[in-house]
N, C-alpha and C positions, 0 to 999 in steps of 0.2 A: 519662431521660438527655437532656440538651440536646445539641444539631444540632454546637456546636462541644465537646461531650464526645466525641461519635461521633468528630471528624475526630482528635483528637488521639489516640484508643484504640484506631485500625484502622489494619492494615499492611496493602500493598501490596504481594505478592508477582509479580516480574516470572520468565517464564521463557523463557532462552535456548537454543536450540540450536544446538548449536556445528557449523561445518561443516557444515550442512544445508542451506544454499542449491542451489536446483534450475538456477541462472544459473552461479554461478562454485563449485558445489562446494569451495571454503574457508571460503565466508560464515559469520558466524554471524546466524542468523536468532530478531528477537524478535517479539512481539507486543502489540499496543498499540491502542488506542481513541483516537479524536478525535469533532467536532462531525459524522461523516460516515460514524461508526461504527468496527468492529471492522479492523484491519490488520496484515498479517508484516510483517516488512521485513529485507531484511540489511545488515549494517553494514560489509562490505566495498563492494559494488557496488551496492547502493542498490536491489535488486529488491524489488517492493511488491507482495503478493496482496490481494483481499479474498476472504475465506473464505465470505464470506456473497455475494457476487454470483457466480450461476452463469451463467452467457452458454454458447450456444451457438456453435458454431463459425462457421454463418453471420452468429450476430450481430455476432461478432469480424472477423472478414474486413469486416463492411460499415461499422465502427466505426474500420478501419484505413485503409479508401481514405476514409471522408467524413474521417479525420484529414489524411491525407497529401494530399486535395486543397485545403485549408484551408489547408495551410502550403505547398504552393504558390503558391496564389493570393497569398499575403504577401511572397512573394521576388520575385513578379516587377514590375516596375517599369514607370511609365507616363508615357511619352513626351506 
């Protein structure tokens, strides 16, 4: 079977869950893949998991302030 026989004879099963957002509990959250891997997402409020990156909690806390001091440094302005 040739490469564009495969593409045209294979389906693409997407699966949503509905109201399953862990942010705003109405969301419906799907699942989906890019250049950067596997991703949930909800379609109400836009929260984004990756399933396959596990971070521990220090590494999130230390991920949060090198974020937030990054985008300070941007806001402020020089005289």
């Amino acid at each position: 079977m040739a490469v564009s026989e495969l593409h045209e004879t294979s389906e693409v099963t997407k699966l949503y869950r509905i109201k399953s957002c862990p942010r705003c509990h109405y969301g419906d959250v799907y699942e989906d893949t890019d250049e950067y891997g596997a991703y949930e997402q909800c379609f109400q409020c836009g929260w984004v998991n990756y399933p396959n990156r596990h971070v521990t909690q220090a590494q999130a806390e230390a991920e949060k302030r090198q974020t937030a001091s990054s985008s300070r440094g941007e806001r402020r302005r020089v005289r």
